[in-house]
C-alpha positions, 0 to 999 in steps of 0.5 A: 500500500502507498499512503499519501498526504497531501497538503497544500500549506497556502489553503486554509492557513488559519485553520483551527480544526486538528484533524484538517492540519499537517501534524493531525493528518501525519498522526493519523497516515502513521497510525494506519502504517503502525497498523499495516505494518503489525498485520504483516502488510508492506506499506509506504508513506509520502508525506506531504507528496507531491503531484509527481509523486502520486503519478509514479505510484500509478506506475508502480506495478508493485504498489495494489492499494493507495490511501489518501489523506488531505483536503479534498471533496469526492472528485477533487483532492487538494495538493502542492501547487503544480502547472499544467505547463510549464510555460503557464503562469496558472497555478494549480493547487487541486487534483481531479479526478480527470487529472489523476488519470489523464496526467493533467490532460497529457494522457500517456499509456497507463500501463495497469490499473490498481488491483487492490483498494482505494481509501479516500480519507478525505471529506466527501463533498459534492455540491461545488461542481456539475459532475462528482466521479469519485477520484479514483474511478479512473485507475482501480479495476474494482470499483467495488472497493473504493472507499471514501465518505460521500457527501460527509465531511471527515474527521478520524480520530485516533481509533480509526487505525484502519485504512476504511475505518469511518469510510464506505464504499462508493457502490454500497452509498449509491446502490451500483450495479455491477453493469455501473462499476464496469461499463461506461456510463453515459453523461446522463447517467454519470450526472444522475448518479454523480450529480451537484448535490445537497443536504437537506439541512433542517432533516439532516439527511442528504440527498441520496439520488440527485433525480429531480422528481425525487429531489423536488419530492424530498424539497416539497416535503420539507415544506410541508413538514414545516408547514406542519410543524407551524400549525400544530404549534398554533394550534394545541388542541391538534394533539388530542386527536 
């Protein structure tokens, strides 16, 4: 296993949260090494690594699963500032899904796919960009066994030692097929599942699907949930009926 973390120390500087900062995130990349390592499993830790670094692993046909640790959203992990091209003055400090496996929009020969498992342990938001495909979803040849947190923020603590502890699998959370972890999916497919997404935040719950009757559904009962909740409060003797 290689485990990975990336930081970019520019984001969020004045960040209070421990388990977003460097020293929290090592803590937690060495527990799960300590762990590994008394399981009998080899393992590899990159700190702070770099976008180079996370591309070579790729290429390592003795390297079967991959850890991640950072900030990030589901599709999109933040890392060392790196340029698309050298000659462009842009800047760029994310991962995408897209330039994990095309190599920043180079698209060389990807000579095997990771036969293990992917832990994203990362927070997993959707709700910034039209299309969410978890970051892996191009260089695992099991989907099955990607693991992250979608839609969630995550926060470990010092008893999460293993790689998919407080993590789910991206089949499991939205109930793929196996048709959906192999084959390609249309964009309308694509969107439907990996869709902008949000929490409905005075239920608590997020949006399992973004299908629009179903979200339109979910958003008309809140209304009348509170509605409800309105005229029972203004109402008293409701209760007793």
């Amino acid at each position: 296993m290689a485990i990975f973390l990336m930081y970019d120390h520019e984001f969020r500087p004045g960040n209070k949260v421990h388990a977003d900062t460097l020293k929290g995130m090592d803590r937690e990349a060495r527990r799960i090494q300590r762990y590994l390592r008394w399981h009998g499993k080899r393992s590899t830790y990159f700190p702070e690594a770099t976008v180079d670094d996370f591309w070579d692993a790729l290429d390592d046909t003795t390297i079967s699963d991959v850890t991640v640790i950072g900030l990030a959203t589901l599709a999109r992990v933040h890392v060392p500032p790196w340029k698309r091209d050298p000659a462009d003055s842009k800047v760029n400090g994310m991962l995408s899904f897209y330039d994990a496996i095309s190599r920043g929009g180079s698209w060389p020969a990807i000579s095997h796919l990771k036969q293990g498992s992917f832990y994203q342990r990362t927070s997993g938001g959707m709700d910034m960009l039209p299309l969410n495909p978890p970051f892996a979803w191009g260089f695992m040849a099991d989907r099955a066994k990607i693991w992250g947190v979608p839609q969630f923020g995550f926060y470990p603590s010092r008893w999460h030692v293993r790689p998919q502890a407080g993590l789910t699998t991206i089949a499991s959370y939205f109930d793929l097929d196996e048709r959906e972890l192999t084959d390609s999916m249309s964009y309308a497919r694509t969107k439907e599942i990996f869709g902008r997404r949000e929490s409905i935040r005075a239920r608590g719950y997020p949006v399992p699907k973004f299908l629009h009757p179903i979200y339109d559904t979910l958003r008309h009962n809140e209304r009348l949930f509170e509605l409800h909740q309105t005229i029972r409060k203004a109402i008293p003797f409701v209760d007793a009926y």
